[in-house]
C-alpha angles and dihedrals in degrees: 000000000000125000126207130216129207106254087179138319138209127210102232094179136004126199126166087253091043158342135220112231126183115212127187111216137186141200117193103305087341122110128202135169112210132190105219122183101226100203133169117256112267134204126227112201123201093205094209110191120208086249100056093262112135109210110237128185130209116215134165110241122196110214087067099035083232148102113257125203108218144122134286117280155121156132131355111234118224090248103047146059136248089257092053107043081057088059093043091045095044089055099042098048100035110020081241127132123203124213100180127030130159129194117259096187148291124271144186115227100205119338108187091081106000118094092199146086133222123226119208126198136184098222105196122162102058125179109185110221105183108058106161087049110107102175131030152183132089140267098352098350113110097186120192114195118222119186110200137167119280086226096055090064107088091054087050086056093038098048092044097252081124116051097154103118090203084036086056090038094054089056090052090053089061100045087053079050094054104253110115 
């Protein structure tokens, strides 16, 4: 299999969720523009309460006009870890706060034209600190939490309730780690 190095690249558009860059690469005597998304890493949580609920949250998201059931994530921010950005997500979309979280595994999401990784964590030990709160999220995001059984989860992905392909793939995760 060839491999291809980066001759030289130009940024062609910058948003804070993503940029376009065009890269030049070659292969031997072979020549080839691609377009690749630079995005920041993300995190994926898997929110676990002490009674086998999985904390899921409902958002409207835009690419699809709909509202998607998932799980809490986002982005990494530049001054912060992976560990941390799971801890800052889960709060901010859920009013939980983890105390324990461990990593399930790292991800591309799609790497034919995605620079970045994604990060999931199993997040246990949860202590809800805002109560009186009913919906999350920060800026646009209108976040409604929906704690469901764990077991529950497999006839949500079946029946098309969820249609979140990491979503789909951090289940998967815990099930490899021996939680279904």
């Amino acid at each position: 299999m060839s491999s291809w190095r980066k001759l030289g690249s130009e940024e062609v558009f910058w948003h804070p969720l993503f940029g376009l860059e065009r890269q030049v690469l070659a292969s031997g005597e072979e020549r080839q523009e691609v377009i690749v998304v630079k995005a920041p890493d993300w995190v994926n949580v898997i929110p676990m309460l002490d009674d086998g609920r999985v904390v899921l949250i409902r958002q409207w998201r835009y690419g699809i006009a709909a509202p998607c059931l998932e799980i809490p994530g986002g982005l990494i921010d530049p001054e912060e870890n992976a560990d941390e950005a799971a801890v800052r997500e889960l709060l901010e979309e859920t009013g939980y706060l983890a105390r324990k979280i461990k990593p399930l595994g790292t991800t591309h999401p799609n790497p034919a034209f995605l620079s970045n990784r994604l990060n999931t964590y199993l997040a246990t030990d949860l202590e809800m600190v805002e109560p009186d709160r009913e919906v999350f999220g920060i800026d646009d995001e209108r976040i409604v939490v929906e704690p469901t059984p764990l077991d529950k989860i497999p006839g949500l992905i079946q029946d098309g309730a969820i249609t979140h392909a990491l979503v789909i793939a951090a289940f998967h995760l815990l099930a490899v780690e021996g939680h279904s």
